[in-house]
Residue, then its C-alpha position, 0 to 999 in steps of 0.5 A: x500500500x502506497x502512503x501518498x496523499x490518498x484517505x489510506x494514508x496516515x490522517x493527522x486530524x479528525x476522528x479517531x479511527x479503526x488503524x489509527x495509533x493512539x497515545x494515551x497519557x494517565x494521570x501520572x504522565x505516564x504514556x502508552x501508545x496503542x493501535x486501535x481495532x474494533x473488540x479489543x481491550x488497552x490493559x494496565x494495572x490501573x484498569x481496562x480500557x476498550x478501543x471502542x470507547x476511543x473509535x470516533x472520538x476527536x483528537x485530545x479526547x479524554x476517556x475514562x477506563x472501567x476502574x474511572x481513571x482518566x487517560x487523554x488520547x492524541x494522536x502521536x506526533x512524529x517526535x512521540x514516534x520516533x522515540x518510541x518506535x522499535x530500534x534496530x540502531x541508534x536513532x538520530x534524535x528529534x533535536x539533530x533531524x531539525x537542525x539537519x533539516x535546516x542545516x542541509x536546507x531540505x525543501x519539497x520537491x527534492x532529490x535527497x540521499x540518505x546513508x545509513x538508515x539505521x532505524x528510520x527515524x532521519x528517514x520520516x523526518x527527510x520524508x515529510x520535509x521532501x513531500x510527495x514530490x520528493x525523492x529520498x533513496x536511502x542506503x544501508x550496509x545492514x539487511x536487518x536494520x533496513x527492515x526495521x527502518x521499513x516498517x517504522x516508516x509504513x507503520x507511522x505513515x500508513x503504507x510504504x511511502x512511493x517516493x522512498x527506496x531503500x538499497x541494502x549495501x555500500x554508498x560508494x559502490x551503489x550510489x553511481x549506478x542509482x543516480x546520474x551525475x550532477x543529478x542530487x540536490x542533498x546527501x546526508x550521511x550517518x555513518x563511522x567513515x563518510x570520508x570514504x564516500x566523497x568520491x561518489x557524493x561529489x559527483x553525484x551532487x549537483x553545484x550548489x548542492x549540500x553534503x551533510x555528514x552527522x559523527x559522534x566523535x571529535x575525531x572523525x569531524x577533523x577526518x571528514x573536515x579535512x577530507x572535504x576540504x582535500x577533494x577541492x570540490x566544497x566551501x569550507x565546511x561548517x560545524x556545530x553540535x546541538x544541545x537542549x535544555x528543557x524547563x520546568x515552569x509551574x507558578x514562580x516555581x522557574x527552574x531548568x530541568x534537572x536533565x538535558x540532551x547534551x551533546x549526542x553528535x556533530x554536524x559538518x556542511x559544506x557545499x559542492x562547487x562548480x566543476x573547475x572552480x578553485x575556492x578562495x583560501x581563507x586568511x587564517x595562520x597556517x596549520x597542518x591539515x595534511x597528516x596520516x591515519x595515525x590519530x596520535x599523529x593528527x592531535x599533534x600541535x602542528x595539525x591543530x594550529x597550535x600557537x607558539x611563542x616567541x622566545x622574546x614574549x616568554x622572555x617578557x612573561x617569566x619577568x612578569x612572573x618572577x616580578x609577581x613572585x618577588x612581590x608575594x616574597x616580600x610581602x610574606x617576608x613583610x608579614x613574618x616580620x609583623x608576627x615577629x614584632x607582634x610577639x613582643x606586645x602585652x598580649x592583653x593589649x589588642 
Protein backbone atom coordinates (compact mmCIF):
# COMPACT_ATOMS: atom_id res chain seq x y z
CA UNK A 1 0.00 0.00 0.00
CA UNK A 2 1.11 3.36 -1.03
CA UNK A 3 1.41 6.21 1.88
CA UNK A 4 0.86 9.17 -0.84
CA UNK A 5 -1.90 11.73 -0.18
CA UNK A 6 -4.59 9.40 -0.61
CA UNK A 7 -7.58 8.58 2.64
CA UNK A 8 -5.20 5.31 3.02
CA UNK A 9 -2.77 7.04 4.41
CA UNK A 10 -1.84 8.07 7.85
CA UNK A 11 -4.73 11.03 9.00
CA UNK A 12 -3.27 13.51 11.50
CA UNK A 13 -6.96 15.42 12.15
CA UNK A 14 -10.26 14.11 12.75
CA UNK A 15 -11.74 11.32 14.41
CA UNK A 16 -10.25 8.72 15.52
CA UNK A 17 -10.38 5.70 13.75
CA UNK A 18 -10.04 1.88 13.37
CA UNK A 19 -5.84 1.57 12.35
CA UNK A 20 -5.04 4.94 13.85
CA UNK A 21 -2.27 4.98 16.50
CA UNK A 22 -3.33 6.45 19.73
CA UNK A 23 -1.23 7.55 22.57
CA UNK A 24 -2.78 7.73 25.72
CA UNK A 25 -1.05 9.67 28.90
CA UNK A 26 -2.64 8.62 32.54
CA UNK A 27 -2.81 10.68 35.27
CA UNK A 28 0.83 10.44 36.47
CA UNK A 29 2.19 11.05 32.77
CA UNK A 30 2.77 8.04 32.18
CA UNK A 31 2.15 7.00 28.11
CA UNK A 32 1.11 4.39 26.02
CA UNK A 33 0.71 4.17 22.54
CA UNK A 34 -1.72 1.85 21.02
CA UNK A 35 -3.13 0.83 17.59
CA UNK A 36 -6.94 0.67 17.56
CA UNK A 37 -9.23 -2.18 16.37
CA UNK A 38 -12.67 -2.86 16.92
CA UNK A 39 -13.18 -5.64 20.37
CA UNK A 40 -10.04 -5.18 21.79
CA UNK A 41 -9.24 -4.20 25.16
CA UNK A 42 -5.92 -1.43 26.30
CA UNK A 43 -4.92 -3.44 29.86
CA UNK A 44 -2.77 -1.61 32.81
CA UNK A 45 -2.61 -2.09 36.12
CA UNK A 46 -4.69 0.87 36.58
CA UNK A 47 -7.79 -0.86 34.75
CA UNK A 48 -9.09 -1.70 31.17
CA UNK A 49 -9.66 0.41 28.80
CA UNK A 50 -11.83 -0.52 25.42
CA UNK A 51 -10.73 0.56 21.94
CA UNK A 52 -14.33 1.20 21.22
CA UNK A 53 -14.77 3.74 23.62
CA UNK A 54 -11.66 5.96 21.62
CA UNK A 55 -13.04 4.91 17.99
CA UNK A 56 -14.87 8.15 16.93
CA UNK A 57 -13.63 10.45 19.25
CA UNK A 58 -11.74 13.61 18.20
CA UNK A 59 -8.05 14.10 18.93
CA UNK A 60 -7.49 15.38 22.52
CA UNK A 61 -10.47 13.39 23.79
CA UNK A 62 -10.42 12.10 27.33
CA UNK A 63 -11.55 8.75 28.23
CA UNK A 64 -12.11 7.07 31.09
CA UNK A 65 -11.14 3.41 31.78
CA UNK A 66 -13.75 0.52 34.00
CA UNK A 67 -11.69 1.47 37.25
CA UNK A 68 -12.72 5.68 36.39
CA UNK A 69 -9.34 6.75 35.67
CA UNK A 70 -8.75 9.16 33.08
CA UNK A 71 -6.38 8.86 30.00
CA UNK A 72 -6.01 11.83 27.43
CA UNK A 73 -5.66 10.47 23.89
CA UNK A 74 -3.61 12.28 20.99
CA UNK A 75 -2.56 11.14 18.23
CA UNK A 76 1.48 10.83 18.50
CA UNK A 77 3.33 13.44 16.93
CA UNK A 78 6.43 12.29 15.00
CA UNK A 79 8.71 13.43 17.63
CA UNK A 80 6.48 10.92 20.16
CA UNK A 81 7.32 8.13 17.36
CA UNK A 82 10.40 8.19 16.91
CA UNK A 83 11.22 7.97 20.50
CA UNK A 84 9.14 5.20 20.98
CA UNK A 85 9.40 3.48 17.92
CA UNK A 86 11.25 -0.14 17.79
CA UNK A 87 15.38 0.08 17.06
CA UNK A 88 17.29 -1.50 15.42
CA UNK A 89 20.13 1.07 15.58
CA UNK A 90 20.75 4.10 17.35
CA UNK A 91 18.28 6.72 16.49
CA UNK A 92 19.34 10.33 15.05
CA UNK A 93 17.27 12.40 17.82
CA UNK A 94 14.40 14.83 17.14
CA UNK A 95 16.78 17.69 18.03
CA UNK A 96 19.66 16.75 15.30
CA UNK A 97 16.97 15.95 12.42
CA UNK A 98 15.71 19.58 12.92
CA UNK A 99 18.79 21.14 12.58
CA UNK A 100 19.81 18.70 9.77
CA UNK A 101 16.75 19.54 8.05
CA UNK A 102 17.65 23.39 8.41
CA UNK A 103 21.44 22.91 8.27
CA UNK A 104 21.19 20.94 4.81
CA UNK A 105 18.02 23.12 3.56
CA UNK A 106 15.88 20.03 2.83
CA UNK A 107 12.88 21.69 0.78
CA UNK A 108 9.79 19.96 -1.10
CA UNK A 109 10.32 18.52 -4.03
CA UNK A 110 13.99 17.49 -3.58
CA UNK A 111 16.42 14.73 -4.67
CA UNK A 112 17.70 13.61 -1.30
CA UNK A 113 20.12 10.63 -0.26
CA UNK A 114 20.46 9.26 2.95
CA UNK A 115 23.23 6.57 4.17
CA UNK A 116 22.69 4.95 6.56
CA UNK A 117 19.36 4.49 7.64
CA UNK A 118 19.56 2.81 10.93
CA UNK A 119 16.10 2.75 12.39
CA UNK A 120 14.21 5.29 10.26
CA UNK A 121 14.00 7.83 12.38
CA UNK A 122 16.04 10.71 9.97
CA UNK A 123 14.09 8.83 7.14
CA UNK A 124 10.42 10.13 8.28
CA UNK A 125 11.84 13.38 9.07
CA UNK A 126 13.51 13.55 5.15
CA UNK A 127 10.12 12.18 4.10
CA UNK A 128 7.84 14.76 5.21
CA UNK A 129 10.15 17.62 4.56
CA UNK A 130 10.93 16.35 0.68
CA UNK A 131 6.96 15.91 0.03
CA UNK A 132 5.30 13.54 -2.18
CA UNK A 133 7.21 15.17 -4.97
CA UNK A 134 10.33 14.49 -3.27
CA UNK A 135 12.62 11.72 -3.92
CA UNK A 136 14.63 10.23 -0.69
CA UNK A 137 16.89 6.97 -1.91
CA UNK A 138 18.49 5.65 1.14
CA UNK A 139 21.22 3.39 1.67
CA UNK A 140 22.39 0.73 4.41
CA UNK A 141 25.00 -1.61 4.73
CA UNK A 142 22.63 -3.79 7.21
CA UNK A 143 19.51 -6.14 5.73
CA UNK A 144 18.19 -6.19 9.23
CA UNK A 145 18.33 -2.58 10.14
CA UNK A 146 16.78 -1.94 6.61
CA UNK A 147 13.89 -3.91 7.52
CA UNK A 148 13.49 -2.38 10.60
CA UNK A 149 13.56 1.35 9.17
CA UNK A 150 10.79 -0.03 6.66
CA UNK A 151 8.40 -0.86 8.81
CA UNK A 152 8.53 2.22 11.49
CA UNK A 153 8.25 4.18 8.25
CA UNK A 154 4.79 2.16 6.95
CA UNK A 155 3.51 1.90 10.40
CA UNK A 156 3.89 5.72 11.06
CA UNK A 157 2.74 6.82 7.53
CA UNK A 158 0.35 4.34 6.93
CA UNK A 159 1.91 2.41 3.88
CA UNK A 160 5.41 2.22 2.07
CA UNK A 161 5.88 5.62 1.02
CA UNK A 162 6.26 5.60 -3.23
CA UNK A 163 8.74 8.26 -3.42
CA UNK A 164 11.37 6.28 -0.82
CA UNK A 165 13.78 3.41 -1.69
CA UNK A 166 15.91 1.61 0.18
CA UNK A 167 19.22 -0.28 -1.02
CA UNK A 168 20.96 -2.64 1.18
CA UNK A 169 24.67 -2.05 0.51
CA UNK A 170 27.54 0.10 0.15
CA UNK A 171 27.11 4.11 -0.81
CA UNK A 172 30.15 4.21 -2.83
CA UNK A 173 29.56 1.29 -4.90
CA UNK A 174 25.97 1.62 -5.03
CA UNK A 175 25.14 5.28 -5.28
CA UNK A 176 26.79 5.53 -9.21
CA UNK A 177 24.55 3.09 -10.56
CA UNK A 178 21.14 4.75 -8.81
CA UNK A 179 21.66 8.21 -9.88
CA UNK A 180 23.13 10.38 -12.86
CA UNK A 181 25.89 12.60 -12.31
CA UNK A 182 25.29 16.36 -11.05
CA UNK A 183 21.60 14.99 -10.51
CA UNK A 184 21.34 15.30 -6.06
CA UNK A 185 20.16 18.05 -4.87
CA UNK A 186 21.03 16.92 -0.95
CA UNK A 187 23.34 13.99 0.66
CA UNK A 188 23.11 13.32 4.47
CA UNK A 189 25.32 10.92 5.93
CA UNK A 190 25.36 8.89 9.19
CA UNK A 191 27.76 6.78 9.13
CA UNK A 192 31.56 5.96 11.13
CA UNK A 193 33.81 6.93 7.97
CA UNK A 194 31.81 9.33 5.48
CA UNK A 195 35.23 10.29 4.07
CA UNK A 196 35.49 7.06 2.41
CA UNK A 197 32.09 8.03 0.09
CA UNK A 198 33.42 11.77 -1.08
CA UNK A 199 34.22 10.34 -4.42
CA UNK A 200 30.93 9.30 -5.36
CA UNK A 201 28.88 12.12 -3.35
CA UNK A 202 30.91 14.53 -5.01
CA UNK A 203 29.66 13.86 -8.45
CA UNK A 204 26.67 12.87 -7.70
CA UNK A 205 25.66 16.19 -6.02
CA UNK A 206 24.61 18.74 -8.41
CA UNK A 207 26.80 22.51 -7.91
CA UNK A 208 25.48 24.42 -5.34
CA UNK A 209 24.36 21.01 -3.61
CA UNK A 210 24.81 20.46 0.18
CA UNK A 211 26.88 17.36 1.92
CA UNK A 212 25.74 16.91 5.39
CA UNK A 213 27.78 14.36 7.43
CA UNK A 214 26.25 13.78 11.34
CA UNK A 215 29.77 11.87 13.59
CA UNK A 216 29.96 11.26 17.40
CA UNK A 217 33.35 11.66 17.94
CA UNK A 218 35.72 14.73 17.59
CA UNK A 219 37.89 12.81 15.56
CA UNK A 220 36.01 11.76 12.86
CA UNK A 221 34.53 15.61 12.44
CA UNK A 222 38.76 16.57 11.92
CA UNK A 223 38.81 13.48 9.18
CA UNK A 224 35.85 14.36 7.43
CA UNK A 225 36.63 18.39 7.68
CA UNK A 226 39.92 17.92 6.34
CA UNK A 227 38.86 15.13 3.50
CA UNK A 228 36.03 17.53 2.36
CA UNK A 229 38.49 20.05 2.23
CA UNK A 230 41.28 17.98 0.18
CA UNK A 231 38.78 16.95 -2.66
CA UNK A 232 38.95 20.76 -3.60
CA UNK A 233 35.32 20.37 -4.50
CA UNK A 234 33.25 22.23 -1.31
CA UNK A 235 33.22 25.51 0.54
CA UNK A 236 34.91 25.13 3.54
CA UNK A 237 32.99 23.44 5.80
CA UNK A 238 30.92 24.18 8.76
CA UNK A 239 30.31 22.61 12.19
CA UNK A 240 28.24 22.58 15.35
CA UNK A 241 26.61 20.20 17.81
CA UNK A 242 23.37 20.95 19.16
CA UNK A 243 22.09 20.56 22.68
CA UNK A 244 18.60 21.09 24.63
CA UNK A 245 17.83 22.09 27.66
CA UNK A 246 14.33 21.75 28.86
CA UNK A 247 12.41 23.85 31.75
CA UNK A 248 10.36 23.26 34.34
CA UNK A 249 7.73 26.35 34.80
CA UNK A 250 4.65 25.68 37.36
CA UNK A 251 3.52 29.32 39.19
CA UNK A 252 7.23 31.04 40.23
CA UNK A 253 8.47 27.54 40.61
CA UNK A 254 11.17 28.57 37.11
CA UNK A 255 13.92 26.38 37.04
CA UNK A 256 15.72 24.33 34.28
CA UNK A 257 15.35 20.85 34.06
CA UNK A 258 17.48 18.65 36.32
CA UNK A 259 18.38 16.76 32.93
CA UNK A 260 19.19 17.74 29.39
CA UNK A 261 20.04 16.44 25.96
CA UNK A 262 23.81 17.09 25.62
CA UNK A 263 25.80 16.50 23.37
CA UNK A 264 24.70 13.47 21.18
CA UNK A 265 26.78 14.07 17.83
CA UNK A 266 28.13 16.75 15.33
CA UNK A 267 27.24 18.08 12.04
CA UNK A 268 29.61 19.36 9.24
CA UNK A 269 28.03 21.13 5.87
CA UNK A 270 29.55 22.16 3.06
CA UNK A 271 28.62 22.71 -0.06
CA UNK A 272 29.67 21.46 -3.92
CA UNK A 273 31.16 23.79 -6.04
CA UNK A 274 31.03 24.08 -9.58
CA UNK A 275 33.22 21.94 -11.95
CA UNK A 276 36.73 23.74 -12.27
CA UNK A 277 36.11 26.49 -9.75
CA UNK A 278 39.20 26.59 -7.19
CA UNK A 279 37.57 28.14 -3.54
CA UNK A 280 39.30 31.22 -2.45
CA UNK A 281 41.52 30.12 0.59
CA UNK A 282 40.56 31.61 3.86
CA UNK A 283 43.40 34.37 5.56
CA UNK A 284 43.95 32.01 8.81
CA UNK A 285 47.53 31.01 10.48
CA UNK A 286 48.67 28.05 8.76
CA UNK A 287 48.28 24.87 10.07
CA UNK A 288 48.93 21.03 9.28
CA UNK A 289 46.00 19.73 7.79
CA UNK A 290 47.76 17.04 5.60
CA UNK A 291 48.64 14.12 8.22
CA UNK A 292 48.32 10.03 8.06
CA UNK A 293 45.73 7.73 9.90
CA UNK A 294 47.55 7.57 12.88
CA UNK A 295 45.19 9.51 15.50
CA UNK A 296 48.32 10.36 17.85
CA UNK A 297 49.70 11.91 14.58
CA UNK A 298 46.56 14.11 13.67
CA UNK A 299 46.47 15.50 17.51
CA UNK A 300 49.82 16.94 17.21
CA UNK A 301 50.11 20.85 17.98
CA UNK A 302 51.17 21.44 14.49
CA UNK A 303 47.97 19.76 12.85
CA UNK A 304 45.93 21.84 15.39
CA UNK A 305 47.36 25.05 14.57
CA UNK A 306 48.72 25.26 17.99
CA UNK A 307 50.34 28.96 18.72
CA UNK A 308 53.75 29.04 19.94
CA UNK A 309 55.56 31.94 21.44
CA UNK A 310 58.48 33.71 20.63
CA UNK A 311 61.28 33.49 22.85
CA UNK A 312 61.03 37.49 23.43
CA UNK A 313 57.30 37.01 24.80
CA UNK A 314 58.39 34.03 27.08
CA UNK A 315 61.16 36.32 27.82
CA UNK A 316 58.82 39.05 28.99
CA UNK A 317 56.35 36.71 30.51
CA UNK A 318 58.86 34.89 33.16
CA UNK A 319 59.96 38.65 34.02
CA UNK A 320 56.32 39.21 34.78
CA UNK A 321 56.23 36.32 36.70
CA UNK A 322 59.47 36.28 38.64
CA UNK A 323 58.42 40.27 39.41
CA UNK A 324 54.99 38.88 40.94
CA UNK A 325 56.83 36.11 42.80
CA UNK A 326 59.09 38.80 44.31
CA UNK A 327 56.45 40.79 45.34
CA UNK A 328 54.30 37.88 47.00
CA UNK A 329 58.29 37.13 48.51
CA UNK A 330 58.31 40.40 50.17
CA UNK A 331 55.16 40.69 51.03
CA UNK A 332 55.39 37.16 53.02
CA UNK A 333 58.58 38.44 54.45
CA UNK A 334 56.79 41.50 55.48
CA UNK A 335 54.07 39.51 57.07
CA UNK A 336 56.69 37.17 59.05
CA UNK A 337 58.31 40.39 60.49
CA UNK A 338 54.95 41.86 61.58
CA UNK A 339 54.18 38.16 63.74
CA UNK A 340 57.51 38.62 64.84
CA UNK A 341 57.12 42.34 66.40
CA UNK A 342 53.61 41.38 67.38
CA UNK A 343 55.09 38.62 69.73
CA UNK A 344 56.64 41.25 71.85
CA UNK A 345 53.30 43.19 72.63
CA UNK A 346 51.49 42.69 76.18
CA UNK A 347 49.21 40.06 74.89
CA UNK A 348 46.22 41.51 76.77
CA UNK A 349 46.59 44.53 74.60
CA UNK A 350 44.75 44.10 71.09
Amino acid sequence: MSAENSSEGRRSSGPFRVGDRVQLTGPKGRMNTITLEPGKLFHSHRGVLAHDAIIGLPDGSVVVNNAGVEHLALRPLLNDFVMSMPRGAAIIYPKDAAQILALADIFPGATVVEAGVGSGALSLWLLRAIGPEGRLLSFERREEFADVARANAATFLGGDPANWTVTVGDLQEELTAAVEPASVDRVVLDMLAPWETLDAVTAALKPGGVVLCYVATVTQLSRVAEAIRATGHYTHPQSSETMVRGWHVEGLAVRPDHRMIAHTGFLITARRLAPDTVLPELKRRPSKSDYDDADVEAWTPGALGERQSSPKSLRKRMREAEASAALARDGGAEAAADAGAGDERDPHVD
